[in-house]
Wavefront OBJ file of the C-alpha trace (Angstrom):
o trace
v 87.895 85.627 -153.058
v 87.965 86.701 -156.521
v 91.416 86.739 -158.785
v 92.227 90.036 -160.470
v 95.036 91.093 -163.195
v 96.084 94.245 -161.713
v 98.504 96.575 -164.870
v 100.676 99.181 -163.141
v 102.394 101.043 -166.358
v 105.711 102.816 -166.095
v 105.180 102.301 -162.348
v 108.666 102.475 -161.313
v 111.940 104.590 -162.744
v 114.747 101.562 -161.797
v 114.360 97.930 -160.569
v 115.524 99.215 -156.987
v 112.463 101.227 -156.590
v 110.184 98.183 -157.520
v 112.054 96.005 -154.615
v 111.139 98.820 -152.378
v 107.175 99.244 -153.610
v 106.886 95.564 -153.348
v 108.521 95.220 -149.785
v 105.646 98.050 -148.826
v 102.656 96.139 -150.981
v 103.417 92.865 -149.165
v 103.702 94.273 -145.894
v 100.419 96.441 -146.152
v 98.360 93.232 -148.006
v 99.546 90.797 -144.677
v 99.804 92.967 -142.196
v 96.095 95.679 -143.066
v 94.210 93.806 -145.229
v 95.124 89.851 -144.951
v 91.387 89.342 -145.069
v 90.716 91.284 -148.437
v 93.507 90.675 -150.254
v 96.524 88.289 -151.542
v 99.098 89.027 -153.605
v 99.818 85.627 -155.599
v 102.739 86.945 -158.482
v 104.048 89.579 -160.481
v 105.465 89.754 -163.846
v 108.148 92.899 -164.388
v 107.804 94.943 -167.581
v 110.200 96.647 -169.390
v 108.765 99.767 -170.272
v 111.605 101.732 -171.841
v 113.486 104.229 -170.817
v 114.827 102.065 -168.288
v 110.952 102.321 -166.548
v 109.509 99.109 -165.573
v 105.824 98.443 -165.309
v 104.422 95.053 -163.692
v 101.157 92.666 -164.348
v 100.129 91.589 -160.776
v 98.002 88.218 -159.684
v 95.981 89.013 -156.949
v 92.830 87.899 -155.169
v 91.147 89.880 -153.719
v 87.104 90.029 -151.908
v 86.430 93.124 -154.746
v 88.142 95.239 -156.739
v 87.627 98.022 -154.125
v 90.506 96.087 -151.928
v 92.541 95.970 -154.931
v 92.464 99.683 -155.374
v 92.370 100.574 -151.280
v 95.839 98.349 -151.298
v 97.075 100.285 -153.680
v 96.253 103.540 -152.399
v 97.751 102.486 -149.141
v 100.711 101.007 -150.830
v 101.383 103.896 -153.129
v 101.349 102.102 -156.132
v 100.008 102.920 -159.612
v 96.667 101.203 -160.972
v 96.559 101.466 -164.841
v 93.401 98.418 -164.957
v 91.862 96.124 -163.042
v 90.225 92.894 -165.077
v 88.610 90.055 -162.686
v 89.683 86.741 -163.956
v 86.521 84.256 -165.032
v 88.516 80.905 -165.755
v 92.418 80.296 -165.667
v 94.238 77.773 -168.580
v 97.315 76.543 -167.583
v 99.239 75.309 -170.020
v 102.524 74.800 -168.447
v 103.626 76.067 -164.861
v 105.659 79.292 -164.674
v 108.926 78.995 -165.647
v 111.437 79.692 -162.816
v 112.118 83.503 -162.362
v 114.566 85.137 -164.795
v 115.760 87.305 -161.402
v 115.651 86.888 -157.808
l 1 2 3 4 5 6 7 8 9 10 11 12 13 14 15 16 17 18 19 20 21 22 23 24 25 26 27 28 29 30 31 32 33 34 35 36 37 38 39 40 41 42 43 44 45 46 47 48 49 50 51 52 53 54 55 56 57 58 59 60 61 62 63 64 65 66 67 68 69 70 71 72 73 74 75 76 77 78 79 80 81 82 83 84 85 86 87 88 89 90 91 92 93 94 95 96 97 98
């Protein structure tokens, strides 16, 4: 498996609708596709407007899976970039909200 950055812009109208998009993304990646896909983390954007947007980790067997999860998910796809070599820095820092 490949990793991905997956950018879903102004995917979402409040927070709450996120929780509920992500509840259906995890259950469709372990539950359809746990062979072609894996979602590893996402980072939550403010987008204005009160709109959030997310940056998404995945891997993924091809960037078709990425977008077939989506489409069965119903969630946005704004770009999909395949990751060629990771840096790491420091670890994440622990997340802002649970």
């Amino acid at each position: 498996m490949d990793t991905y950055v997956i950018r879903r812009r102004n995917g979402w109208k409040t927070p709450e609708e996120l929780q509920e998009a992500a509840a259906k993304s995890r259950r469709v990646g372990d539950e359809e596709m746990s062979d072609d896909i894996r979602w590893i983390r996402s980072y939550v954007l403010n987008e204005g407007d009160s709109a959030v947007g997310t940056v998404c980790i995945y891997q993924a067997s091809s960037e078709e899976a990425i977008r077939e999860h989506a489409s069965r998910a119903d969630l946005p796809v704004d770009e999909v970039i395949k990751v060629v070599d990771t840096v790491m820095v420091r670890p994440d820092p622990e997340p802002a909200a649970v």
